[in-house]
C-alpha positions as CSV (number, residue, x, y, z in Angstrom):
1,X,94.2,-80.8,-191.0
2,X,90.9,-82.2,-189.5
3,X,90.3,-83.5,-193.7
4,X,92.7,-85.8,-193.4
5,X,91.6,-87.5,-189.8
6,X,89.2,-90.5,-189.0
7,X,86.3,-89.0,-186.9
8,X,84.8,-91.4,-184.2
9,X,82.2,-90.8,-181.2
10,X,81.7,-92.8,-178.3
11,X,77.8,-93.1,-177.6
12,X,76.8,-93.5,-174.2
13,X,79.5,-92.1,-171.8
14,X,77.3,-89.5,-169.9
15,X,74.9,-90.4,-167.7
16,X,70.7,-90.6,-168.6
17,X,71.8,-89.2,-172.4
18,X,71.0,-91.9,-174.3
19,X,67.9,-92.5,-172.5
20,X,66.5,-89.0,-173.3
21,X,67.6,-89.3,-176.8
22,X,65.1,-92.2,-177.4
23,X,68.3,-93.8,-177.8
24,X,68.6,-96.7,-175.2
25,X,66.4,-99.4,-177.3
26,X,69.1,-99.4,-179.9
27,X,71.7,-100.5,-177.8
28,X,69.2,-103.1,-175.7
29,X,71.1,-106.4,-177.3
30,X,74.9,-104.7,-176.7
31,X,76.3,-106.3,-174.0
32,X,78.9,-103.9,-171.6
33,X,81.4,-105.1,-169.2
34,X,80.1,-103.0,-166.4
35,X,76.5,-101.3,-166.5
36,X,77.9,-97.9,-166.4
37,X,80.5,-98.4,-169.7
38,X,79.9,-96.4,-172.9
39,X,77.5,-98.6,-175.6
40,X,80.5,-98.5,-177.9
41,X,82.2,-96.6,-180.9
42,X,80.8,-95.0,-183.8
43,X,82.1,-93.1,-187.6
44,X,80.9,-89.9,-188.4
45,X,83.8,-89.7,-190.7
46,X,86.2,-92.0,-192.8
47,X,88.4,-89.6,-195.0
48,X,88.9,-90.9,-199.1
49,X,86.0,-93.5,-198.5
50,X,82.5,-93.6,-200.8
51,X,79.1,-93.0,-199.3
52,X,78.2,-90.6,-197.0
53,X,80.8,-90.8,-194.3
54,X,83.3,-89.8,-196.9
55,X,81.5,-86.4,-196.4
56,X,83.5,-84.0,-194.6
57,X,80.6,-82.8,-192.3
58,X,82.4,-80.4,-189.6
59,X,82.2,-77.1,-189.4
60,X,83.2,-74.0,-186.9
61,X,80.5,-72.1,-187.7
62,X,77.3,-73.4,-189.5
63,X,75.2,-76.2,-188.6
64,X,72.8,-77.2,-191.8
65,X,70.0,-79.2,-191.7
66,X,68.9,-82.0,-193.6
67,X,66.7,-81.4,-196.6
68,X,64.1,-83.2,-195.1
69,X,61.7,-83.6,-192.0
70,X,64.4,-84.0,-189.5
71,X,64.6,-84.0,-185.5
72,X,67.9,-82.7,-185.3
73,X,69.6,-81.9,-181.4
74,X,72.9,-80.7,-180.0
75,X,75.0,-83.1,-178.7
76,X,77.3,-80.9,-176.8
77,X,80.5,-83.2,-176.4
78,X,84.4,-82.6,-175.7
79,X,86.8,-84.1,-178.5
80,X,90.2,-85.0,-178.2
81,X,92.6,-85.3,-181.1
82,X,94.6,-88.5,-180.2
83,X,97.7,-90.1,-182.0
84,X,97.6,-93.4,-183.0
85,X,100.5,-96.1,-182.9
86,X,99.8,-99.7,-184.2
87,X,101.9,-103.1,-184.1
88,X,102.7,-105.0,-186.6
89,X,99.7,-106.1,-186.9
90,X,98.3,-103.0,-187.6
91,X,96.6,-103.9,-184.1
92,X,95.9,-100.0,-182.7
93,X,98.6,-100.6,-179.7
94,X,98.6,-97.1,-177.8
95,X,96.7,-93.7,-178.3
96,X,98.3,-90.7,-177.0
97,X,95.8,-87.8,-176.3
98,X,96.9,-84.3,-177.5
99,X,94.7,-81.2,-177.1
100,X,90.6,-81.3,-176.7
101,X,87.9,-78.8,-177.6
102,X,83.9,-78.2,-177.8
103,X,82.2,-80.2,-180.4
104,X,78.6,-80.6,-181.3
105,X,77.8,-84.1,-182.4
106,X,74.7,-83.1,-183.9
107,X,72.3,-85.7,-184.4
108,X,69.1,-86.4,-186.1
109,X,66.5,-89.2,-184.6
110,X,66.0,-91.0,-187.3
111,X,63.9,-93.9,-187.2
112,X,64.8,-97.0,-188.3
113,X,68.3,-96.4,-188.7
114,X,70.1,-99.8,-188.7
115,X,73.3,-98.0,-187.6
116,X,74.5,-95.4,-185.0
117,X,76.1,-93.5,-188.1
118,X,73.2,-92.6,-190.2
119,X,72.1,-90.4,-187.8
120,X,75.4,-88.4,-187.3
121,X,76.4,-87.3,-190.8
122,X,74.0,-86.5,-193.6
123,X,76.1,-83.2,-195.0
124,X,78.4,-81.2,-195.0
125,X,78.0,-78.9,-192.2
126,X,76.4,-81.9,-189.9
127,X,79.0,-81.2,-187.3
128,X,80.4,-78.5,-185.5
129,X,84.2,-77.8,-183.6
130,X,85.4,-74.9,-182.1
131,X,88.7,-73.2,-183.8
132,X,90.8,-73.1,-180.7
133,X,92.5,-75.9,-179.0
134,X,93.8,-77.0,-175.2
135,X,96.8,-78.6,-175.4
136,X,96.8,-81.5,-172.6
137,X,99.5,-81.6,-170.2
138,X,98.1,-85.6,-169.0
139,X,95.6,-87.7,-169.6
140,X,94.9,-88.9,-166.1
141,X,93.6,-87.4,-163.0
142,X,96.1,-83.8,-162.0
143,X,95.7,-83.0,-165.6
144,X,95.0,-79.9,-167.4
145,X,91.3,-81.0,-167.9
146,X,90.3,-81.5,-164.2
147,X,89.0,-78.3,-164.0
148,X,87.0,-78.4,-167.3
149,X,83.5,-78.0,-167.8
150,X,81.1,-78.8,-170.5
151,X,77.6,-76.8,-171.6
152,X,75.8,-75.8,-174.1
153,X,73.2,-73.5,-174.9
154,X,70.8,-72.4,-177.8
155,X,69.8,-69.0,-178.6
156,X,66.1,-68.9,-180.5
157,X,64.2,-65.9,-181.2
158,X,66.8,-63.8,-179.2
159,X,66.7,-65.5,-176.1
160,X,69.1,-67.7,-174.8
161,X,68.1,-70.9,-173.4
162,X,70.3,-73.9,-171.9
163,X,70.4,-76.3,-173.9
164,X,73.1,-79.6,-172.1
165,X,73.5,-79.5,-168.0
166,X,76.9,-77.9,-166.8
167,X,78.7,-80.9,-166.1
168,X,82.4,-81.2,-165.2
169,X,84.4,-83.1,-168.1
170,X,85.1,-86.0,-164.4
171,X,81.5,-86.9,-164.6
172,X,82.5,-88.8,-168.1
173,X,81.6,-92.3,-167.4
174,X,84.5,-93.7,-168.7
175,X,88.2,-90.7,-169.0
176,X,91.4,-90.7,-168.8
177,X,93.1,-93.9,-168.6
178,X,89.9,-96.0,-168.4
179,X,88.6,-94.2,-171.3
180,X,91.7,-94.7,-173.5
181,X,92.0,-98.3,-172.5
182,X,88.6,-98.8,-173.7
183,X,89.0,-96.8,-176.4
184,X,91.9,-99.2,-177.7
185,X,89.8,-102.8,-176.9
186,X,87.0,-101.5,-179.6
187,X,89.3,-100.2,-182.1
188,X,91.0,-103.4,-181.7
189,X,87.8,-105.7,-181.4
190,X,84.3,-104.5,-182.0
191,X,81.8,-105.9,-184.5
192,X,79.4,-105.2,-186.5
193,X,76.2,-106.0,-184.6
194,X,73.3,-104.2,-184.0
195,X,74.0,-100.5,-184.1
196,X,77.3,-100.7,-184.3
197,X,80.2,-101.3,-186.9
198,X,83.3,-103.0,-187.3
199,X,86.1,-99.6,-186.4
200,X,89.3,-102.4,-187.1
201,X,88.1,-102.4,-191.0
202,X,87.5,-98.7,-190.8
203,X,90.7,-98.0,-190.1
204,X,91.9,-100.6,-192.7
205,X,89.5,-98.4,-195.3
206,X,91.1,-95.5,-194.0
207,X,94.7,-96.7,-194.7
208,X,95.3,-96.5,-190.7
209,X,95.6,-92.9,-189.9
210,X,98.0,-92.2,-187.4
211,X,95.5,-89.7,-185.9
212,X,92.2,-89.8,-184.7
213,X,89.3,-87.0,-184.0
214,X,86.9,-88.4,-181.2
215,X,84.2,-87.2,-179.3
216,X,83.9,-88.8,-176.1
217,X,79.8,-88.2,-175.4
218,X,77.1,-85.9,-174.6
219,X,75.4,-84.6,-171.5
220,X,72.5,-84.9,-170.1
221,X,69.7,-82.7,-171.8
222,X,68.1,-79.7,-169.8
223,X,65.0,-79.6,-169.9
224,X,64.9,-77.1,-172.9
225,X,67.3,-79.5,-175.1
226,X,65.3,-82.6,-174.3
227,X,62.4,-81.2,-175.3
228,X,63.2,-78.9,-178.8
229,X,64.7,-80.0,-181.4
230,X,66.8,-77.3,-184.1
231,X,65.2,-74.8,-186.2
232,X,66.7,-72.6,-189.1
233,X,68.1,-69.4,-187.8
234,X,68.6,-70.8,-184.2
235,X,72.1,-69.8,-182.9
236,X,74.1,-73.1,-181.0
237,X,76.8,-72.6,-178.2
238,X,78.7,-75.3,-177.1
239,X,81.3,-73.8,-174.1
240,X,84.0,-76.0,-172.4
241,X,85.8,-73.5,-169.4
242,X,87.7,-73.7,-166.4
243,X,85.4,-74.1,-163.6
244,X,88.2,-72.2,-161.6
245,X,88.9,-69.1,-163.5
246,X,85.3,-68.0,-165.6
247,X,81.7,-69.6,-166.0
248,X,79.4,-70.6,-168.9
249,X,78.7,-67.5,-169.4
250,X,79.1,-66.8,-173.5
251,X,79.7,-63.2,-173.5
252,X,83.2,-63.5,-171.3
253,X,85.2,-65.6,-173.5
254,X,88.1,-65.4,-171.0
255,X,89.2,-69.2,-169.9
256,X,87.2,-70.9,-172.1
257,X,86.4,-72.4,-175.5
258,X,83.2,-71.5,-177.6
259,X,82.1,-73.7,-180.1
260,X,79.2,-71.0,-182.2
261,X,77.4,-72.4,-184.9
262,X,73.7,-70.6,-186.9
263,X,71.3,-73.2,-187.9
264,X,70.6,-73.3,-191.4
């Protein structure tokens, strides 16, 4: 299903991420509406198009590494599967959020990378998305995903360390209605500039899909994640669970989603 779907991320919709990705220079000539607001919108991948986004890079349960010298990290991230309903125009008019799940975002710090998208897909197995689903009921406040939250961990050498703080899915920046709003002004309007890309002529080179894959952001890195990046045969858990039936912890998988990739 996911094959057939354009994947997009939003970078900078959790607090202090991008600065401890070494991230925040890129983004220093993008100009926001309000100082808190997500950087913008980014590809990880355009189904039926050349180069490497045409890639189909997700997977639910490996996570491979480039072939080269890489600093790879978890971005543990919630994505929603949204519908997508355009004018005549072809103008994206209204996106209607279905169900959401864990996804890792994995990304490599790559420097010199002219965009945000060379340093999310590189292969197959680049990205990683739990099998199950939550439908959602709403996407504003009284919804479903109120009582969501999002963490991640990383299990090297048998231990298990945390790897994204435990943050409720309300600490987004930008969610629900704000979120989508925004969500439809980029689609509509951004540019190619700086780090970012043009998503209108994306979705032209995608033949406007009438569904869309995005992840809405990472956490904040504990101070195990911001500090080590992947290795082969590391073990990634990315957990989304309601904060008022379970916890984080991986071994109950009652009430919540687990997103388990090896590191190849």
């Amino acid at each position: 299903m996911l094959k057939e779907i354009i994947g997009l991320g939003v970078a900078g919709n959790f607090a202090h991420h991008l600065e401890q990705a070494g991230e925040l220079k890129d983004f220093e000539n993008v100009v926001t509406k309000e100082a808190h607001a997500p950087k913008g919108i980014f590809p990880f991948y355009l189904p039926h198009s050349q180069g490497f986004l045409g890639v189909y890079p997700i997977s639910h349960d490996l996570l491979t590494l480039p072939n080269y010298e890489a600093k790879a990290q978890v971005e543990p991230e919630v994505a929603i599967l949204f519908d997508i309903a355009y004018d005549e125009a072809f103008k994206v008019q209204s996106l209607i959020a279905k169900k959401f799940t864990a996804f890792n975002d994995c990304t490599i710090r790559k420097e010199g990378a002219k965009k945000i998208s060379e340093k999310k897909s590189w292969s197959v197995n680049s990205k990683g998305i739990a099998k199950e689903w939550i439908n959602i009921d709403k996407f504003e406040e009284g919804g479903v995903m109120d009582n969501f939250n999002l963490c991640s961990f990383v299990k090297r050498d048998g231990e298990l360390h945390q790897y994204g703080v435990d943050a409720p899915l309300l600490g987004y920046s930008y969610f629900y209605k704000k979120l989508e709003h925004w969500l439809i002004e980029k689609l509509n309007e951004q540019k190619d500039f700086g780090p970012l890309e043009d998503i209108a002529q994306q979705l032209k080179i995608c033949d406007y899909p009438n569904q869309a894959l995005i992840s809405i952001g990472a956490t904040a890195y504990a101070p195990f994640g911001e500090k080590n990046y992947l290795k082969p045969k590391d073990e990634i858990y990315v957990v989304v669970y309601d904060k008022h039936k379970g916890s984080a912890d991986i071994e109950a998988a009652e009430d919540k989603i687990i997103l388990h990739q090896k590191v190849l």
